[in-house]
C-alpha positions in Angstrom: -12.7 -8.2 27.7 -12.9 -11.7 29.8 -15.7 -13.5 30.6 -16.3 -14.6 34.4 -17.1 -17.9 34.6 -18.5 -19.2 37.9 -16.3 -20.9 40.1 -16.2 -24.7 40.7 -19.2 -25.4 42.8 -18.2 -26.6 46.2 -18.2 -30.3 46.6 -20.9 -31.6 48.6 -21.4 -34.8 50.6 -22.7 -37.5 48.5 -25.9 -38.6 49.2 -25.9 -41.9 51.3 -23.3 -39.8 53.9 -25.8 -36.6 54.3 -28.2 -39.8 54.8 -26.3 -41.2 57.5 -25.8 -38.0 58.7 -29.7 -37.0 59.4 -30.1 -40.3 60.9 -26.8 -39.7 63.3 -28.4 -36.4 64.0 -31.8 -37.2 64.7 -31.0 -40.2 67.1 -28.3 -37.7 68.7 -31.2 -35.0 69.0 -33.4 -37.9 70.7 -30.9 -38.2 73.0 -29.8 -35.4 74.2 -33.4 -33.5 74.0 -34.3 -36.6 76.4 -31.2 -36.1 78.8 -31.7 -32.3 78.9 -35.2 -32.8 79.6 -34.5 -35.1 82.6 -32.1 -32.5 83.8 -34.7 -29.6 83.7 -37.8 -31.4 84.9 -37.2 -34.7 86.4 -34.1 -34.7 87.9 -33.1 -38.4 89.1 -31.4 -38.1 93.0 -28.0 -39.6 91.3 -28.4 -36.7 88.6 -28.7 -33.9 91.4 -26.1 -35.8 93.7 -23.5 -35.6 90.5 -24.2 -32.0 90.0 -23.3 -31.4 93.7 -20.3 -33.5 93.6 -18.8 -31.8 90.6 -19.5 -28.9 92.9 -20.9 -25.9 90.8 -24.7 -25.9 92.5 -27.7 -27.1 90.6 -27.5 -24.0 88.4 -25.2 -25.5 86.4 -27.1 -28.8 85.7 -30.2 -26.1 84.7 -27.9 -24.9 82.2 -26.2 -28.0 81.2 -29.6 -29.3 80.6 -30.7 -26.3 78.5 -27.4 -26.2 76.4 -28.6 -30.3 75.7 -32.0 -29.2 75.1 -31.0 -26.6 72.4 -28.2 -28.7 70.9 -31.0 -31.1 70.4 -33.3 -28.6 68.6 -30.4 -27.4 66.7 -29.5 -30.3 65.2 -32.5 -30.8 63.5 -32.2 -27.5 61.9 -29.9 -27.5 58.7 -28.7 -23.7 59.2 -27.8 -24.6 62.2 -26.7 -28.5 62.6 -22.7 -27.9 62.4 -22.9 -25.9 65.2 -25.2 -27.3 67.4 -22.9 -30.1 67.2 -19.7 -28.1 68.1 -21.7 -26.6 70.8 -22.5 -30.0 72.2 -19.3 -31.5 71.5 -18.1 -29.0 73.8 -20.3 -29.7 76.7 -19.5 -33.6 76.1 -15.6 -32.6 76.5 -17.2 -30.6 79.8 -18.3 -34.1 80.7 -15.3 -35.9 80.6 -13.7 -33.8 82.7 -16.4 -34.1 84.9 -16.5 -37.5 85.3 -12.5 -37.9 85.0 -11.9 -34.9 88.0 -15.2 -35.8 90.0 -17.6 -38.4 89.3 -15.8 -41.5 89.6 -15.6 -44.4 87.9 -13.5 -42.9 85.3 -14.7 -45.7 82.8 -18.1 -43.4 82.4 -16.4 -40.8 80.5 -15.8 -43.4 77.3 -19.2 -42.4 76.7 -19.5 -38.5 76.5 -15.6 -38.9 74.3 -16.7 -40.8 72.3 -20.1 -38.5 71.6 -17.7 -35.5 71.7 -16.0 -37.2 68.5 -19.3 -38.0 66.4 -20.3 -34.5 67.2 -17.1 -33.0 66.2 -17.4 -35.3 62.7 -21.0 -34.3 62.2 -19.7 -30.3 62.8 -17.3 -31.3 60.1 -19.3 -32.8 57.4 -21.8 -30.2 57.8 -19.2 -27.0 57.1 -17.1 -28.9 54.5 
């Protein structure tokens, strides 16, 4: 007869990264809860003007700002935090291309890459 031992419990981030990682998330939430926000109730004229220009219709800044609004929530909710962050990562990466294909100067879409890679890290850490 053999014994079933339990398997090596999974490794898990040590305790100053899941640290910096609430801290990353949190002031990511801020952000993007505040951005969505803006988008679905106080639209600036540039905001609305961008939209046009990218040439989808204000429909799509309504939903851009909800999928910001939820990515927000959902990063403050541990179930949830790896993919809220792939989620977002992915309307960042929508981002770039905007601001590459239609909302010039090009220069603006450092920002939403470099956001796109901290999300991706922050879906990383929180599935390892």
């Amino acid at each position: 007869m053999t014994t079933v031992t339990d398997p090596a419990p999974k490794p898990t981030p040590g305790r100053a990264l899941n640290i910096t990682l609430w801290v990353v998330q949190i002031l990511l939430a801020a952000l993007f809860a505040f951005a969505g926000i803006n988008k679905l109730l106080a639209p600036q004229p540039e905001v609305v003007e961008g939209f046009t220009r990218i040439g989808l219709g204000q429909w799509f800044r309504y939903l851009t700002g909800g999928l910001e609004l939820a990515g927000a929530i959902g990063l403050l909710i541990p179930r949830l935090s790896g993919l809220a962050a792939l989620g977002l990562a992915g309307v960042m990466v929508g981002a770039v291309f905007a601001h590459v294909l239609a909302l010039p100067p090009v220069a603006l879409a450092i920002v939403p890459a470099v956001l796109s890679v901290v999300l991706v890290l922050i879906a990383r850490a929180r599935w390892a």
